[in-house]
Every structure is written in C-alpha cells, then in structure tokens.
C-alpha positions as CSV (number, residue, x, y, z in Angstrom):
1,X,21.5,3.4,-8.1
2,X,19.9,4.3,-11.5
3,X,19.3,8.0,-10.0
4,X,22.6,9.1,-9.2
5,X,24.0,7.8,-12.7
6,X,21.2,10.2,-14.1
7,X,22.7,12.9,-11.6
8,X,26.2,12.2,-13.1
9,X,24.9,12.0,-16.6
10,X,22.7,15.6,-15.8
11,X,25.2,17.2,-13.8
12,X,28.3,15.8,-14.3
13,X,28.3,14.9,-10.8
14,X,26.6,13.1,-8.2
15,X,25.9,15.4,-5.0
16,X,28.6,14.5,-2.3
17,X,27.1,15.9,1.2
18,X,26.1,13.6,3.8
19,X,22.4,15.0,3.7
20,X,22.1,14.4,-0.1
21,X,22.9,10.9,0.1
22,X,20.1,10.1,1.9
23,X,18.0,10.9,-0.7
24,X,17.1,8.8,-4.1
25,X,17.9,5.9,-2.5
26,X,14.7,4.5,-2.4
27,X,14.1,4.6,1.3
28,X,10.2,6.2,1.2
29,X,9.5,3.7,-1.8
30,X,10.5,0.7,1.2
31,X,8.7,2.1,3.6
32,X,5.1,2.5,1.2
33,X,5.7,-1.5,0.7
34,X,6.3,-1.9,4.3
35,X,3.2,0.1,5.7
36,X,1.2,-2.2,2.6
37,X,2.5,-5.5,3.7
38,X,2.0,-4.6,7.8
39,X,-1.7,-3.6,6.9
40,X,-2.2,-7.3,4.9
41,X,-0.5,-9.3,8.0
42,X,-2.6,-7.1,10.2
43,X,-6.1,-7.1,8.9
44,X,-8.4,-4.6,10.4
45,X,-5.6,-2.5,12.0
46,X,-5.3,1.1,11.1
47,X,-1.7,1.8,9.8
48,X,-0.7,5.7,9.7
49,X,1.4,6.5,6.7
50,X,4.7,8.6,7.9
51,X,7.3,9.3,5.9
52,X,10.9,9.1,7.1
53,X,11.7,13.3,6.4
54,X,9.0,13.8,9.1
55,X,7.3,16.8,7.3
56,X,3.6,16.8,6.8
57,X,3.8,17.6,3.0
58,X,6.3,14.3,3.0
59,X,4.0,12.5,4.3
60,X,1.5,13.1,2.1
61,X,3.3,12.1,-0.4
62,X,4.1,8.7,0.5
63,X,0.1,8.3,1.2
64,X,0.0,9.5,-2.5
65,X,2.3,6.6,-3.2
66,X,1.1,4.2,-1.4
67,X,-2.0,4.8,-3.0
68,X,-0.4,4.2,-6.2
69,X,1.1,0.8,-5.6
70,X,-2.3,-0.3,-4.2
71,X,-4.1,0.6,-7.8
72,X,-1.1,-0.5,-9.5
73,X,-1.3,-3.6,-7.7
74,X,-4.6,-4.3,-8.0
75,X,-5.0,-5.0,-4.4
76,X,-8.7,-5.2,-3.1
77,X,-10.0,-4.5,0.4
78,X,-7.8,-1.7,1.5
79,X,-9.9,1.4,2.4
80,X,-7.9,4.9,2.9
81,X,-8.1,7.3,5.6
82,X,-7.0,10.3,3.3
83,X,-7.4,13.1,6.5
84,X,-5.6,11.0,8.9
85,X,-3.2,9.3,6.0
86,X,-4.0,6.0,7.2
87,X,-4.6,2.6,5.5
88,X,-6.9,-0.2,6.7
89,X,-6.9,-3.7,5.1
90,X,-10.8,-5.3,5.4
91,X,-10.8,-8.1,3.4
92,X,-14.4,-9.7,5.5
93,X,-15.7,-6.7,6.1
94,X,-16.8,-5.9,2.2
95,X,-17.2,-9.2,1.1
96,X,-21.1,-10.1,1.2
97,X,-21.4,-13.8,1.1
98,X,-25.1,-15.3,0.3
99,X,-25.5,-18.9,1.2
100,X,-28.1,-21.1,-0.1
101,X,-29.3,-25.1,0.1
102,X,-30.5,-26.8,-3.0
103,X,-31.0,-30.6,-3.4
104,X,-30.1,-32.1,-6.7
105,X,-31.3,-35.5,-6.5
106,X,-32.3,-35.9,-3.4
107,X,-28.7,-34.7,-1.9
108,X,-28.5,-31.4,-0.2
109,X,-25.9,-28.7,-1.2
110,X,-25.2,-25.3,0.2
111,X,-24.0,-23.5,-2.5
112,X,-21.8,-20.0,-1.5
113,X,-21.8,-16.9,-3.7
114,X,-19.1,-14.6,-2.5
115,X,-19.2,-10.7,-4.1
C-alpha cells in the first residue's frame, strides 16, 4: 500500500510487528463504506458506527469519517445520531411531495412536485 512506501521512504523502514500491520491498511476506511452502503440497502434502520480497534475515541473517528464520505459524496437523506454514533438513511421521510389535478384541454393531469 501507498502508506507503507511513505513509511519506507520516512523511515527507512516499514514497521515489522504483527500489531503494526494491522494498521494503514485501510480496514476502518471499508468498514465507513460498509456501515454507508448497509444503511442505503436498509432504509430506516439505525446503523451504529464501530470501529474495528474497539475504543470509544476509535470510534468516533470513523463516525467523523463516515461523515466525511457522506458530504463528499453528496449523498442526501442520511441523518446522524452524533451521541449514539449512529446513521439512519430516510430517503421518504424528508421528501414532501404536493400533488395537484389540472385539466389542460379538457384532460385531467395530476401533476407531482417532489422537494
């Protein structure tokens, strides 16, 4: 990965021990997309943002991130539970549709504004 050559670059060397490679391997970054992509498939459903060091400042974090990609993204709908860390997607529940008839001559239409 792109990190460690920085590391080798920086260093001289990448770090070796077992615990080290866990890290800078993009695992948290998969896991934001994941916890994004089970709240779209799931609309409605709460989805608490945990981070896979299992600390609390860890896992604010990733909510931090996830946060990111959603405004990076431009992804509507999806409201944030920042003291639980949770995400929720809602796409009907903010969308205020106003429906009106019209006839245009002498056929009726419904037209739909959705905002």
């Amino acid at each position: 990965m792109r990190v460690n050559m920085l590391m080798i670059e920086t260093l001289g060397y990448a770090l070796s021990s077992s615990h080290d490679q866990l890290r800078c391997t993009g695992r948290s970054l998969g896991q934001a997309f994941e916890a994004i992509g089970f709240a779209l498939r799931n609309p409605g459903s709460e989805v608490k943002i945990r981070d896979h060091f299992g600390t609390s400042n860890s896992d604010i974090i990733l909510f931090q991130k996830v946060r990111g990609i959603v405004e990076d993204f431009g992804l509507e709908f999806i409201t944030f539970g920042i003291n639980d860390l949770t995400i929720t997607y809602n796409p009907f529940k903010e969308m205020e549709i106003l429906k009106e008839d019209i006839v245009v001559d002498g056929i009726k239409y419904r037209r739909v504004y959705e905002g």
